[in-house]
C-alpha positions in Angstrom: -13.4 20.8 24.8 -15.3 19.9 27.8 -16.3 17.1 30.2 -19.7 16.2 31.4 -19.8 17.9 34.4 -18.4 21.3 32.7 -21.4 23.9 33.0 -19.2 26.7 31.5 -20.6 28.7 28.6 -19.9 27.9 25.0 -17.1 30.2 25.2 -14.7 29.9 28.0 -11.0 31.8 28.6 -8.1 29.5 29.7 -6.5 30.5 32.8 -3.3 28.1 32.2 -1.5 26.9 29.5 -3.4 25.1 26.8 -2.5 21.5 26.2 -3.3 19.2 23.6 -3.0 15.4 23.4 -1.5 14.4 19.8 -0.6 10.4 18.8 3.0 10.0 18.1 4.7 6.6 17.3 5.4 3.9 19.9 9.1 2.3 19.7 7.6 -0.8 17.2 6.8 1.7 14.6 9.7 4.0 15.0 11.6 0.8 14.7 9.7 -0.4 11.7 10.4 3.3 10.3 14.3 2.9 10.7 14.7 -0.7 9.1 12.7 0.8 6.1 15.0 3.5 5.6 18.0 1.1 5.9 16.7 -0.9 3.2 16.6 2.2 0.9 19.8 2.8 2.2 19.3 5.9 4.3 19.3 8.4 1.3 16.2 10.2 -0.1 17.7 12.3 -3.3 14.5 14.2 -3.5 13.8 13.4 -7.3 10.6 11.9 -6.1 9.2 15.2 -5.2 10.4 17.7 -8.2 10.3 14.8 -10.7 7.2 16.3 -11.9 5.1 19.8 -9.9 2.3 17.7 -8.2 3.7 16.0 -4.9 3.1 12.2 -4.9 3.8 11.4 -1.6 2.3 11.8 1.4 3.3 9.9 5.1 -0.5 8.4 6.0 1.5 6.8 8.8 2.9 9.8 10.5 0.6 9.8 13.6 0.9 13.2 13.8 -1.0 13.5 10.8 -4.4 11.7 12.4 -7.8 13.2 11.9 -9.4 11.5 14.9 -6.9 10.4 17.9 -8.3 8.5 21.2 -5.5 7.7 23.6 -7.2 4.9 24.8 -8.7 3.4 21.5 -6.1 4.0 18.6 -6.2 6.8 15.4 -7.7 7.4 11.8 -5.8 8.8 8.8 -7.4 9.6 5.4 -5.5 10.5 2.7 -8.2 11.9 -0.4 -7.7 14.4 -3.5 -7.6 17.5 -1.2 -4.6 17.1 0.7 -2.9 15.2 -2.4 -4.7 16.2 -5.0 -2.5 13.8 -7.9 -5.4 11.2 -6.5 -8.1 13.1 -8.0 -6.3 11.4 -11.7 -6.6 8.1 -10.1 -9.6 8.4 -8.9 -8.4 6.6 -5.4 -8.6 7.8 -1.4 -6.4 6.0 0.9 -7.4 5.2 4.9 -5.3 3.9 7.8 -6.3 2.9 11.0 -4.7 1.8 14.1 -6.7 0.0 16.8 -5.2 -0.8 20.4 -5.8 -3.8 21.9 -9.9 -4.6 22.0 -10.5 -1.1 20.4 -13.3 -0.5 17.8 -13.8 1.3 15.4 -16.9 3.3 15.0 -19.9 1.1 13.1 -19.9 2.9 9.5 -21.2 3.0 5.9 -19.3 4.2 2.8 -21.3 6.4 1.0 -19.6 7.0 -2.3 -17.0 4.5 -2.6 -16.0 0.6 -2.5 -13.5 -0.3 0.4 -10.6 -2.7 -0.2 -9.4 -3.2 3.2 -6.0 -5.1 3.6 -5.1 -6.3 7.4 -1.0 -4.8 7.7 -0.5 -6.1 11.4 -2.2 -7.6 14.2 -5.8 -9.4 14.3 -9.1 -8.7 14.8 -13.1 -9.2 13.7 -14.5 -7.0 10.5 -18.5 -7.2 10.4 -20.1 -6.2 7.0 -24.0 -6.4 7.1 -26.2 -5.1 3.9 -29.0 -2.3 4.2 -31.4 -5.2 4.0 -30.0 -7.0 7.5 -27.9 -9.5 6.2 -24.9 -10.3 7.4 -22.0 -10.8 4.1 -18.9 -11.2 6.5 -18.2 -11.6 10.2 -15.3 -13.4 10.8 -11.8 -12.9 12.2 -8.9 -11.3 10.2 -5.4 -11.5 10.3 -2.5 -9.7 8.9 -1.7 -10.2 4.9 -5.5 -10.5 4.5 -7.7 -8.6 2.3 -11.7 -7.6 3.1 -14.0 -5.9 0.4 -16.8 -3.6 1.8 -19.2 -2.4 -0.5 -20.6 0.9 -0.9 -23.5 1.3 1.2 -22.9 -1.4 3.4 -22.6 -0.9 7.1 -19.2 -2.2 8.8 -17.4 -2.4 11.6 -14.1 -3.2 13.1 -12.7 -4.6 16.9 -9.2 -5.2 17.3 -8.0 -8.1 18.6 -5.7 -8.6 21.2 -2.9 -7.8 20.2 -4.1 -4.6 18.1 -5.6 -4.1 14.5 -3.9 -2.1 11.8 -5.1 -1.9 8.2 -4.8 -0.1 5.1 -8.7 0.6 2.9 -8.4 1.9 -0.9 -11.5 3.2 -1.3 -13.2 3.8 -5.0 -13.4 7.8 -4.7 -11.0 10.2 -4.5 -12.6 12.1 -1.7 -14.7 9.0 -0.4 -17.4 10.0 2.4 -18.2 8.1 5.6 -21.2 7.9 7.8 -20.9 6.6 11.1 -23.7 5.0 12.7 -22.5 5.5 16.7 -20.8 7.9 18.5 -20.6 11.6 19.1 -20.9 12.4 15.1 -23.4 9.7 14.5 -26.3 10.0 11.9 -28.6 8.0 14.8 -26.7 10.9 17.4 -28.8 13.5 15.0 -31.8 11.7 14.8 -35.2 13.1 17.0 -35.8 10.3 19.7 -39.0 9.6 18.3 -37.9 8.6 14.9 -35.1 6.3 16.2 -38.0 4.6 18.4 -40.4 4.1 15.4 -37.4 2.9 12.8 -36.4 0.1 15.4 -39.6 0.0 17.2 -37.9 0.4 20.6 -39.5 2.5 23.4 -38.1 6.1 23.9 -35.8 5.5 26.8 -33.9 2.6 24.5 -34.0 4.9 21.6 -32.1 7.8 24.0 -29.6 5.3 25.4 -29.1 4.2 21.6 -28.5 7.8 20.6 -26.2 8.7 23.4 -24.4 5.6 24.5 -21.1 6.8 23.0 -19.4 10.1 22.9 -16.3 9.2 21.5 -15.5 9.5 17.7 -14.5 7.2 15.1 -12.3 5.0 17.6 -13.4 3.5 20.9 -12.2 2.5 23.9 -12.7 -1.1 25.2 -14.6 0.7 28.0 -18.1 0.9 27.8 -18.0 4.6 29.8 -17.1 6.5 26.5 -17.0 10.1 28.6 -16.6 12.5 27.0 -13.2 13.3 28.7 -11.7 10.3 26.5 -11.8 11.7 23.2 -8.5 14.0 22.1 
């Protein structure tokens, strides 16, 4: 990992200790994880896991367990049929986000599943726009609401402020995403000419299009996106 002004080789030797930045759970979610337990009362016998040989349980809100992590922006946790593979018989994936405060989310498009997104705490505004241009939802959510995004439809999420959390079921037991911004992007891949022609920009609007972000998934209220911002 390197920042902008890093001119170092592709490989490069450490000369201290190697540090890395992981998410771990602020006091309202450790909180929200001890009254849970006390309304189980406190005891897990196990018989959930050797009940049967395939584990049905899996903590998607462990934030150590994130796939993408921004300390400034939030994190992203999928749960599909390779990492608990007893969805595969469901045919289900499961997704949780966490947004701080006027975060967003990276602009995306399912590609192989619906998306049934229910709002678990906070607020913010969900955008869902067809592959023909037309907007089908852009309005503000709130928690105990539920937003369907259809397959091939491109959406987007900004947190509100006072954060955005939500929960997606998505159609597909290893459901595929496609972002359309950021350091991953399908646009970020694209030659500057083609993203000139498909939006009939000029060239130096298509390169600030393709390289505006480089962040991942989650983003930062701040429009810098450096590259020293993603963990």
């Amino acid at each position: 990992m390197r920042n902008e002004k890093d001119n170092r080789g592709i490989i490069v030797r450490d000369e201290h200790e190697l540090q890395v930045v992981s998410p771990h759970q602020s006091r309202e979610e450790e909180e929200r994880e001890i009254e849970h337990r006390r309304g189980r009362g406190g005891r897990f016998n196990g018989i959930e896991e050797t009940f049967c040989t395939a584990r049905l349980k899996h903590n998607i809100n462990d934030p150590e367990r994130a796939d993408f992590f921004n300390p400034r922006a939030g994190r992203l946790t999928s749960v599909n049929s390779l990492n608990l593979p007893i969805l595969r018989s469901v045919q289900l994936s499961v997704e949780r986000g966490v947004l701080y405060p006027n975060a967003l989310m990276s602009p995306h498009w399912n590609m192989n599943a619906h998306s049934i997104i229910y709002i678990t705490r906070g607020n913010g505004r969900i955008q869902i726009v067809g592959d023909n241009g037309q907007t089908i939802f852009d309005g503000e959510v709130r928690e105990g609401q539920v937003v369907t995004a259809p397959q091939s439809f491109a959406v987007v999420k900004k947190a509100g402020s006072q954060g955005f959390e939500w929960v997606s079921f998505k159609t597909n037991d290893n459901a595929q995403v496609s972002q359309l911004a950021g350091r991953v992007s399908t646009i970020r891949g694209l030659p500057v000419e083609v993203v000139a022609n498909s939006f009939q920009i000029s060239r130096e609007d298509a390169r600030r299009l393709k390289n505006n972000r480089e962040e991942v998934s989650v983003f930062s209220p701040s429009q810098s996106g450096r590259s020293d911002e993603i963990a």
